[in-house]
N, C-alpha and C positions, 0 to 999 in steps of 0.2 A: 405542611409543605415547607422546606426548607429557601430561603430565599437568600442572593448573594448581593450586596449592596456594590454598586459603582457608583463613581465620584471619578471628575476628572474635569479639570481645569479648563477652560480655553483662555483666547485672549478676545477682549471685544473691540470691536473699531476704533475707540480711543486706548487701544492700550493696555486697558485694568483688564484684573482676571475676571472669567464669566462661570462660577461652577457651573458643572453641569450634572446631576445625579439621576439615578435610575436605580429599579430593581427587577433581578431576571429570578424568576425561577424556575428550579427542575421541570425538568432536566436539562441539564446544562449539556451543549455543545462536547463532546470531550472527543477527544482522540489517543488512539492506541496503535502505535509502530511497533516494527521488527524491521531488523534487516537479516541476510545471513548470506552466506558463500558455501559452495559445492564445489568441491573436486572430481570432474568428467562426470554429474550426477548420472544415474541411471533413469532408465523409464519411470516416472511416477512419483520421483525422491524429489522432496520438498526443500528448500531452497530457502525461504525463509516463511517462519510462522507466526500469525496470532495463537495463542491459545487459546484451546475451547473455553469457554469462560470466562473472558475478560473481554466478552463484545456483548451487553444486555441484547434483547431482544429489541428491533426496531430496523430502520430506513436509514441506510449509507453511503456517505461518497467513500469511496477508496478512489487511494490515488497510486501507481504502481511506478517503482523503476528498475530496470532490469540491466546487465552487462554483463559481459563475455570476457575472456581474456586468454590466451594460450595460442597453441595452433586449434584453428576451427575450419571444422569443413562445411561449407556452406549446405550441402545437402542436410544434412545430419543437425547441426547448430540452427540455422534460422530460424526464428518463428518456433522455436521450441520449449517454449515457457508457457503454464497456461495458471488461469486464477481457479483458486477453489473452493468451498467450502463446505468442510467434511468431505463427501462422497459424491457433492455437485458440483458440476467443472462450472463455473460462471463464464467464463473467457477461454473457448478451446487453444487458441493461440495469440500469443502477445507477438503482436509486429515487430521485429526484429531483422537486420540484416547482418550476418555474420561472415565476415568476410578476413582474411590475414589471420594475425597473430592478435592483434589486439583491437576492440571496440570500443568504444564511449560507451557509457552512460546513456540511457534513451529513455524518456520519459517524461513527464509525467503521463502516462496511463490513465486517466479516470471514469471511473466505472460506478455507477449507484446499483444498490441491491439491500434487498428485504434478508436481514440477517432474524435467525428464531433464537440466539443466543447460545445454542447446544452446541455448535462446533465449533474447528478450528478453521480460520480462512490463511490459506496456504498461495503460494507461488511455487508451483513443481515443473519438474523438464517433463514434458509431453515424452520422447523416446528419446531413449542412451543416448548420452552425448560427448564428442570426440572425446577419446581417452585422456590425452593433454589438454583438455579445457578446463577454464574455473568458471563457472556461474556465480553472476551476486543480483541478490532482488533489494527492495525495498519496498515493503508495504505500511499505507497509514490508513488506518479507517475512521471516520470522524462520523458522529451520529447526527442524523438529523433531525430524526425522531424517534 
């Protein structure tokens, strides 16, 4: 089993340094992002992706941001983002309120879920979204075990 050494300074009450050392092993904590942007996506069009494959099999937080920008119409736009992975929607809809021409950044989103390592965990539009709109996600998934 591979082991990662830490070492890391402090200072002690009088001043002088205090190592302080440890060893963690595997598996190590890691994380894996995406972002990406959509032009007016359609129903179901992914938005930004992990790829299948590069999340082992185990227990994770994700954390989600999502934003809008264009003309949006609020029926259409709102709440139209959902999480996924593979061909399971984790999160049917990401709260959102879509209102003018342009929105913030909203998030962070965090969500835990039991990933099997086979797919990809995705941020897609729930249904067509106004013609002039952009969509942008951002996903991180970090393991926890």
């Amino acid at each position: 089993m591979a082991e990662m050494k830490i070492a890391i300074d402090g200072i002690t009450p009088s001043g002088g340094a205090m190592p302080v050392t440890g060893t963690q092993t595997v598996p190590y904590r890691q994380s894996v992002s995406d972002g990406g942007t959509a032009a007016a996506p359609t129903a179901g069009a992914a938005v930004a992706t992990i790829a299948s494959g590069s999340l082992p099999a185990g227990l994770y937080d994700i954390e989600v941001f999502v934003g809008m920008a264009g003309t949006l119409a609020a029926a259409a736009d709102t709440s139209n983002m959902m999480l996924r992975y593979g061909a399971t929607t984790l999160i049917d809809r990401i709260a959102y309120t879509a209102n003018g021409t342009s929105n913030p950044v909203a998030g962070p989103y965090r969500f835990r879920a039991t990933l099997d390592g086979s797919s990809a965990l995705t941020v897609n539009a729930v249904g067509a979204a106004t013609a002039s709109s952009t969509y942008t996600a951002t996903i991180t998934a970090t393991q926890v075990n």
